[in-house]
N, C-alpha and C positions, 0 to 999 in steps of 0.2 A: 666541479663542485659548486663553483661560486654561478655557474651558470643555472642551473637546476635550481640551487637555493631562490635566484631573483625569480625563476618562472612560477616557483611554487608561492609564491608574495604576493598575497591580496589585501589589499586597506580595508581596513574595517569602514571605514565614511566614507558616504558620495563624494564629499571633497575628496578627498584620498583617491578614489577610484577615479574620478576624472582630471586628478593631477597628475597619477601614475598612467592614464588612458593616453595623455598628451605627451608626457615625456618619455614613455617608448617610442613615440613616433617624430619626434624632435630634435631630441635629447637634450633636454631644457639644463637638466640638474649637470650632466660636463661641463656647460657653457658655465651654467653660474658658479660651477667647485672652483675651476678655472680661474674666473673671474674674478674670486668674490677674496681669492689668496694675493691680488695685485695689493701690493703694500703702498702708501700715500704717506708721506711725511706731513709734518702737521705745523703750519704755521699761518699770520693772518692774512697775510700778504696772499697767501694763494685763494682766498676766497673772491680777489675780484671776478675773476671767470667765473667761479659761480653766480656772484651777480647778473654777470651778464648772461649767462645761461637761464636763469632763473625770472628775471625780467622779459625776456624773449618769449619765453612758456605764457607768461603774463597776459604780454603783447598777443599774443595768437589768441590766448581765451576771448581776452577783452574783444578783440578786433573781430572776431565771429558774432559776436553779438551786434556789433556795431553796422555788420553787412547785412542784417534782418531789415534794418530800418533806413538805411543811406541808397539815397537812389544820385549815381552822378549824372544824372543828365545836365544838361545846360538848356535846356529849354524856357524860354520866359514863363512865370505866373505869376499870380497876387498871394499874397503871404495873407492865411486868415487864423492864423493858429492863436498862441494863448496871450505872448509878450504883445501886449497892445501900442509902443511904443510903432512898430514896425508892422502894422496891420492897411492893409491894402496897398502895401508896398510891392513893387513890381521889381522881380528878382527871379534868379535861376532854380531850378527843381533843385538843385543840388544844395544850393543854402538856403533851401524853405526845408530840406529830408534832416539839416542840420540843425536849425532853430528847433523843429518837431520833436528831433531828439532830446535835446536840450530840457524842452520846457514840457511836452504831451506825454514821452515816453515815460513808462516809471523806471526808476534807475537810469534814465539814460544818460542825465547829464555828468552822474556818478562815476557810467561805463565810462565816456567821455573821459574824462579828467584822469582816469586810472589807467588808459588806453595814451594819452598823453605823457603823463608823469614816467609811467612806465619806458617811453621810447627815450624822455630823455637820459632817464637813468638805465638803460641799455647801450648808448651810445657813450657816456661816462663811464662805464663799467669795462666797455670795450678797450676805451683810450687810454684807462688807467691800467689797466691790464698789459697793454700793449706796453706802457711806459715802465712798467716792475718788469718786464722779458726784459726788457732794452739797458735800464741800467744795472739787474743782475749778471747779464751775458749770459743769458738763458736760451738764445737766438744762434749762438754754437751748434758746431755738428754735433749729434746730426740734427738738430731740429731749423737749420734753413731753410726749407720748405714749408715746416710749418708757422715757422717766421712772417713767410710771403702768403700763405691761409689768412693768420689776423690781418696781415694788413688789408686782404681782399673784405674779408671781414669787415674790417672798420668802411670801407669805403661802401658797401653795404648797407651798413646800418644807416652812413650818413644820407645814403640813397632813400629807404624807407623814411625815414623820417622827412626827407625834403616833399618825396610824393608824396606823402600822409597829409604832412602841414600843408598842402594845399588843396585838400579836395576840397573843404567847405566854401569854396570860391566865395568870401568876405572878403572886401577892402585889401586886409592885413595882408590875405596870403595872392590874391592879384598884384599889388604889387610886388612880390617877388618873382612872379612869374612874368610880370615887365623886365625886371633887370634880367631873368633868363632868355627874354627873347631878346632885349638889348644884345646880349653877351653871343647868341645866337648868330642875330642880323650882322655881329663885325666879323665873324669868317671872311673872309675875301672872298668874292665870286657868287660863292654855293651858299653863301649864311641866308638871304633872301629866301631861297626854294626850298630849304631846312626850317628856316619857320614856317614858309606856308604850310607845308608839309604835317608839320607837328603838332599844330594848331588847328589846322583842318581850314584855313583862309586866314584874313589878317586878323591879328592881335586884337582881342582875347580867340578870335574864333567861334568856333561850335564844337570843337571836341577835345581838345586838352583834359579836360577832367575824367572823361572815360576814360581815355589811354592813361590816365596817371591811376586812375582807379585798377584798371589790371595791372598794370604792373606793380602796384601798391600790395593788391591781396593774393598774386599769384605766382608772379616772377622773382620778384625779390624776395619774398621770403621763402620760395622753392630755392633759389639757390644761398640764401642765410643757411637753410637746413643741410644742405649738401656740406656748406663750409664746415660749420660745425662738427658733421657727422666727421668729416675727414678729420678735424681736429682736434675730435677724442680718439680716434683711431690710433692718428699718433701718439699720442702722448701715452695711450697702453702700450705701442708696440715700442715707441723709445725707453721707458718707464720715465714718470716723476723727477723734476729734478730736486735737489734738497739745498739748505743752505749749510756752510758750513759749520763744523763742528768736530771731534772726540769719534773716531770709528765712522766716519764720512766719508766714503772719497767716492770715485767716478766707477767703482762695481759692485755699490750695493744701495742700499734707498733703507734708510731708517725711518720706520715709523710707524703706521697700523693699518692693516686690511682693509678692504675695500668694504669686505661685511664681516661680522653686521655692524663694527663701527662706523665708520664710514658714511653707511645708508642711514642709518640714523640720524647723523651730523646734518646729514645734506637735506634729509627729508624737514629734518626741525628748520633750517636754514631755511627751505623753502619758505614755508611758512611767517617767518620773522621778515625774510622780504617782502611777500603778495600782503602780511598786515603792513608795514610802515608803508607803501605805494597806495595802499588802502588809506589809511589814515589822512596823509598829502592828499592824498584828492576829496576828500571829502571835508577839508581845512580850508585849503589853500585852493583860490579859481586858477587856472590856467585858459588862457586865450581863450576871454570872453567874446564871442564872434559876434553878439546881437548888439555887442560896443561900436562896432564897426560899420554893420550896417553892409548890403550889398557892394560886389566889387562896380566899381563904374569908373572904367580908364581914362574920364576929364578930369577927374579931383586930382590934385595930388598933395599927398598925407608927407606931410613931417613925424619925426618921432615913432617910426616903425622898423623895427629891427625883426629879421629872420631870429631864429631857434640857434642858443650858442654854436652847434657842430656846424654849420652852415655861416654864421657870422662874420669869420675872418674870411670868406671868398667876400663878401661886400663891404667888409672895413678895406681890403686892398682895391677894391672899385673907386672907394673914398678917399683914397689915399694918395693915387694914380695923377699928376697934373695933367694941365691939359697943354702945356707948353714943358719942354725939358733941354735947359741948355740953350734956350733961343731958338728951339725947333719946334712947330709944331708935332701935335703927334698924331693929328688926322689931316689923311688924303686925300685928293680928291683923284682918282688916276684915269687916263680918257681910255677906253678901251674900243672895238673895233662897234662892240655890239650897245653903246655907250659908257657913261663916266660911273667908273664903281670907288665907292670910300674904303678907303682901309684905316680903320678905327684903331691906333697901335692905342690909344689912352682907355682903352676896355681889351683890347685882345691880349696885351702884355700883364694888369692885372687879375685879371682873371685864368686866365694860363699858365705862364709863368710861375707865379709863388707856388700852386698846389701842383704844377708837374717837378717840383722840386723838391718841396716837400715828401712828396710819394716816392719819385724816382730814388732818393735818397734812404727812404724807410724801406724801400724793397732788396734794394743790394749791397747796403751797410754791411750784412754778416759775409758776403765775399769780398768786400774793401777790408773788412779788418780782419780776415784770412787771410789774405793776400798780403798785406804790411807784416804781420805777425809770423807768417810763415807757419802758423797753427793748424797742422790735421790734425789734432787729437781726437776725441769724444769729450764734451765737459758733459756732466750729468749734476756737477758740484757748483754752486751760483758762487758769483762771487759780491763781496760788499763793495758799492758804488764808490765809496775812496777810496780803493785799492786797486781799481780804475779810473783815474783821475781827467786823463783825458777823455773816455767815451761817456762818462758822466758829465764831462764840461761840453760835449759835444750836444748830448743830448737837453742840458739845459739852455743852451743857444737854440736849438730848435723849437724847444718850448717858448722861449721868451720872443721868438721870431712869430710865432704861432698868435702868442697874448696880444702880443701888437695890432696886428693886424686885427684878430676881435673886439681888443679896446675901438678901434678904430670903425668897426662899424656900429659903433653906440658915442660916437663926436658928438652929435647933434646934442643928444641928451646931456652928454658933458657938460658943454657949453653952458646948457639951458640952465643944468641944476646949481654950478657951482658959480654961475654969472662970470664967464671968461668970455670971449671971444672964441668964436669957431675956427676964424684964420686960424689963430696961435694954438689952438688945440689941434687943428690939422697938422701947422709946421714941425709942434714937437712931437706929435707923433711918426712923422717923417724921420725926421734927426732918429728917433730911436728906432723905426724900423729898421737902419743899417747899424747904428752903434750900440742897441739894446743887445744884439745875439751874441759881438766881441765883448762888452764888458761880460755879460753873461759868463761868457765861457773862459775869460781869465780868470774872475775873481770866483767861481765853482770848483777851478780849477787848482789854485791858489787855496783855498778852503781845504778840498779834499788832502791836500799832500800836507795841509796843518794837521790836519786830523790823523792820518796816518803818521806823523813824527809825535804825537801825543799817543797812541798805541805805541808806539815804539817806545815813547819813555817810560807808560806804566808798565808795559810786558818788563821791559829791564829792573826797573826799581820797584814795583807794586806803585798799589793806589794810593793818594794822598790822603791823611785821616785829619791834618789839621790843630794835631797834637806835637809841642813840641818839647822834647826832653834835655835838659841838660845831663851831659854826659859827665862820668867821675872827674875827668883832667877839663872841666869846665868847659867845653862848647856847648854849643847848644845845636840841636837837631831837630829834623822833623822827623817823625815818623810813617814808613809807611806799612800799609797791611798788605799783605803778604794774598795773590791771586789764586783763586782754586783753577787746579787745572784744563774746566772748560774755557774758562772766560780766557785763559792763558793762552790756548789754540788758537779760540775766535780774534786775539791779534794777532799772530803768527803765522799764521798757517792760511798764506796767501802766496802765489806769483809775482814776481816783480819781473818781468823780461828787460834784459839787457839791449838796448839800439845796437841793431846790426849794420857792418858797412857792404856796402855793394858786393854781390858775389861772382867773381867774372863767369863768363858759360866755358864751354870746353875748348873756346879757342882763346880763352886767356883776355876775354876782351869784358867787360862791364859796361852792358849797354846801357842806354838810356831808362827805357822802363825798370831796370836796375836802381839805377839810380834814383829816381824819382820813389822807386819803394823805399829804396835805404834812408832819402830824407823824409821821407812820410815816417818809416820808423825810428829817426831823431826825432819826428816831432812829436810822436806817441809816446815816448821812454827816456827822454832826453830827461825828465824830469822824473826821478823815481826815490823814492826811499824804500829803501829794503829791508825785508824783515826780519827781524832777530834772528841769529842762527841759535842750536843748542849750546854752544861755546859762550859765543856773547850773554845768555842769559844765565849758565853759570858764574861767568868773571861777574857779573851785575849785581847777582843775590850772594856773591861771594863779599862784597867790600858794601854792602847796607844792609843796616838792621830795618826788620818788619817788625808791626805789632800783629800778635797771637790774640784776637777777638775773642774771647770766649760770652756766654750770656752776662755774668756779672763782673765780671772783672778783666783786666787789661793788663797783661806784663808785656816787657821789653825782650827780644829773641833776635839772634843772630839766624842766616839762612845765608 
C-alpha cells in the first residue's frame, strides 16, 4: 500500500518536483529523518566548537578571496602603489600583492583583517574547547580517539596560522622565519641541508613563501576538513555528552533535536559570530604590514612578537640560557667530514617543552585509565572540583603554557613597566618550574574546598543570613531548604577510593603494579565524598530550613 501511495505522489511545485526528483535518487529525506531526531543537550560551554567550527567556515570564505589578489612570489620589484610612504621601494612580489591589497583593493584590507581576526579566534576556540573536554572528562571512552582528532586539530590550526602569518614576507613575519630556520640549522648533522632545502638556498632564499603558500591554501586546510569531518562523526555516532543532573546518566542524552531546533540555533550562531569578526576588523587594525616595511635580514627589530598560539615556542627560546650549571650548552663537535655545532640552548627549547606538552595532551586519557582501572563508557561530564587532581593537573599545564607566552613579550615587559630585562628574564625562569607546582597545589587545594562546601550545603541547605532565636533562647541561623536539582548537581558525583597494588596470578605485585597503585594515592588520596541518602536524611533531620515563599517567610523543621 505504502508503496503505491509514494509512486502515485506528485508535488504540485517545480521545487517540490525537483526535490522529490533528487531524493528518490539519494534518499536525502532518511538521512535528514535520521539525523535530524539526534538529541543535543543544551548548554554554553558546548558552543565553543561551534566557534570554532564557524570561524573555520569564515577563514575559508575570507581566504578565497584573499587568493584572487596575493601573488607569493619572492621576486624583487618597486612598490608603485597608493601608501606613498613606501613608493619606489624595492621589495618582493609577495609584499607589494599585500600592500595592493591593503590599500588598491576595495574591501581588501577589510577581507584582510576579518581573514586575521578570524584565525585568531579559531585557534582560541579550538584551545578552549579542547580545555572544557579536559577538565569535564569528556576525553573518556569511548571518545579517546576523538580526544587525539582535537589535539591534531589544534596542532593544525596552530600550523595554518603560523603559514598564513608569514606570507606577506614584512619585517614582522621574516623574522619569525629567522628563528625557524635558527631552530632548523640546530638539528645536528641534517639541520644545514633541511634549511637549504626548505628555503630553496640560504636564508631568506627564493622559495619559502610559495611553499608556505600551498600548504597554507591546500594542505592544511584539506586535512583541518578531514579532522573535522571525523570529528563530527564521532560525536553523532558516540552521541552528545551532557552535564549532570535529575534523569542524566550514561544511557540517555537530555535535551532537543538536532531540527529544527538546533538548526536554527546554529544558523543564528552563525551569524552573531561572522558579524562580531566583522565588526573587530573593521575597528580594530591588526598587523599593519606597511608599519614594517619589507623584510631585509640585516636590520634587526626589537619588540616583535609572533601570533599568541605561536608565542610560547619563542618565549621558551628566550628563556633557554646559554650557560646551565657551568656548562655550556653549545658545541662545537670535530666530525670526519668537519666540525658540526649542536646548539642544545635552541634545540632543548624549542623541542622539549612542546613535545611534552603534546606527548602528554595525546595520551592523558590512557594514563588516567590506566590509574583508575576505568572501562566504563562516561557519556555524563563531570564538574572540575569533583576531579580535583585532573583539574589541578590541567591548570599546571596551563600555567606552564602562560609562562612561557608571557615570556615571549619580556622585551616589551621591560620596556613598558621600566624593569630590567635581566630580572624579568630570571623571574620568569623561577616560575617557569614553580608557576605549574604552586598551580597545581593551590587548584587543587581550591577544588576539595569547594567540594566540602557542597557537601555542607547538600547536608544543611543554603545559608540565608537570617538568624532566629529559638523559644529556650539560642539563637540560629537559618537555612533554606534546596530543590531537588541543585541537590543532585552536589551529589551525584564519583569519588574513587586509592587502590593498593593488585598481585597477578602468581601472587607477586610487580612493579608497574606498584607504581599504578601510588599514581592512584596520588589521584584519591585526597577525596571528599558525597553525601550518601542516609547522611542527608540524619542532616535535614536535626536543622530547621526556612520555607521561602513570594511574601513571606516562616520557620519549618525537614
Amino acid at each position: 500500500m505504502s508503496t503505491s501511495t509514494q509512486a502515485q505522489f506528485k508535488p504540485k511545485t517545480s521545487t517540490g518536483r525537483i526535490t522529490d526528483f533528487v531524493d528518490q535518487r539519494v534518499g536525502g529525506s532518511g538521512i535528514l529523518r535520521e539525523f535530524g531526531r539526534k538529541v543535543f543537550p543544551d548548554h554554553w560551554s558546548f558552543m565553543f566548537g561551534e566557534v570554532a567550527l564557524y570561524s573555520f567556515v569564515i577563514l575559508l570564505l575570507s581566504g578565497t578571496f584573499l587568493t584572487f589578489f596575493f601573488d607569493p612570489s619572492m621576486a624583487e620589484t618597486h612598490y608603485n602603489g597608493s601608501y606613498v610612504p613606501l613608493k619606489g621601494m624595492e621589495m618582493s612580489v609577495a609584499y607589494n600583492s599585500s600592500l595592493n591589497i591593503s590599500f588598491d583593493v576595495r574591501g581588501g584590507l577589510f577581507m584582510r583583517q576579518v581573514h586575521h581576526w578570524a584565525a585568531l579566534l579559531f585557534v582560541a576556540a579550538v584551545s578552549v574547547h579542547m580545555l572544557r573536554v579536559f577538565f569535564t572528562g569528556a576525553f573518556r571512552k569511548p571518545r579517546e580517539l576523538n580526544w587525539v582528532v582535537g589535539g591534531v586539530l589544534l596542532i593544525l590550526s596552530m600550523a595554518a596560522g603560523f603559514t598564513g602569518y608569514s606570507l606577506p614576507d614584512d619585517l614582522l613575519s621574516g623574522n619569525g622565519l629567522r628563528i625557524i630556520d635558527g631552530v632548523v640549522m640546530a638539528i645536528p648533522v641534517v639541520g644545514t641541508y633541511i634549511s637549504f632545502f626548505l628555503f630553496g638556498g640560504e636564508f631568506p632564499g627564493t622559495a619559502i613563501i610559495g611553499r608556505l603558500y600551498m600548504m597554507h591554501i591546500m594542505l592544511v586546510p584539506a586535512m583541518i576538513l578531514l579532522m573535522v569531518a571525523i570529528h563530527l562523526f564521532m560525536v553523532v555516532v558516540h552521541k552528545h555528552t551532557q552535564y549532570p543532573g535529575p534523569g542524566r546518566n550514561d544511557r540517555n542524552v537530555v535535551g532537543y533535536p538536532l531540527g529544527p531546533v538546533y538548526a536554527a540555533k546554529a544558523g543564528g550562531f552563525f551569524f552573531i559570530v561572522f558579524g562580531i569578526i566583522a565588526l573587530v576588523a573593521a575597528f580594530v587594525t591588526i598587523n599593519p604590514i606597511w608599519n614594517y616595511g619589507p623584510y631585509d635580514p640585516s636590520p634587526v627589530s626589537a619588540g616583535t612578537q609572533p601570533d599568541w598560539y605561536i608565542g610560547w615556542v619563542d618565549g621558551a627560546l628566550r628563556l633557554m640560557p646559554g650557560w646551565l650549571l657551568g656548562l655550556p650548552m653549545e658545541w662545537h663537535i670535530p666530525l670526519p667530514w668537519g666540525v658540526n655545532s649542536l646548539s642544545l640552548n635552541v634545540l632543548i627549547p624549542a623541542l622539549i617543552p612542546a613535545g611534552l606538552v603534546f606527548t602528554l595532551l595525546f595520551t592523558y586519557p590512557w594514563i588516567e585509565r590506566w590509574v583508575t582501572r576505568d572501562d566504563r563508557e562516561h557519556h555524563v561530564l563531570d564538574r572540575p572540583r569533583n576531579a580535583p587532581t585532573r583539574t589541578a593537573i590541567g591548570v599546571a599545564g596551563f600555567i606552564f603554557y602562560c609562562v612561557m607566552w608571557a615570556a615571549a613579550s619580556s622585551d616589551l615587559i621591560a620596556t613598558h613597566f621600566q624593569v630590567s630585562l635581566n630580572d624579568v628574564t630570571y623571574w620568569l625562569r623561577a616560575l617557569f618550574f614553580i608557576g605549574p607546582i604552586l598551580g597545581f597545589i593551590i587548584t587543587k587545594r581550591v577544588a576539595l574546598a569547594l567540594q566540602r562546601k557542597d557537601r555542607e550545603i547538600a547536608l544543611h541547605g543554603r545559608e540565608t543570613g537570617r538568624i532566629v532565636r529559638l523559644p529556650h533562647g539560642e539563637f540560629q541561623e537559618m537555612h533554606a531548604q534546596l530543590d531537588d536539582y541543585k541537590r543532585y548537581k552536589l551529589v551525584g558525583f564519583e569519588s574513587p577510593v586509592p587502590e593498593e597494588g593488585i598481585p597477578n596470578e602468581n601472587g607477586i605485585v610487580t612493579k608497574t603494579e606498584k607504581r599504578r597503585a601510588a599514581l592512584s594515592s596520588f589521584f584519591f588520596e585526597d577525596r571528599v565524598a558525597p553525601a550518601t541518602p542516609s547522611e542527608l536524611a540524619a542532616g535535614h533531620a536535626h536543622h530547621e530550613a526556612v520555607e521561602a515563599g513570594e511574601e513571606t517567610k516562616q520557620v519549618s523543621s525537614y
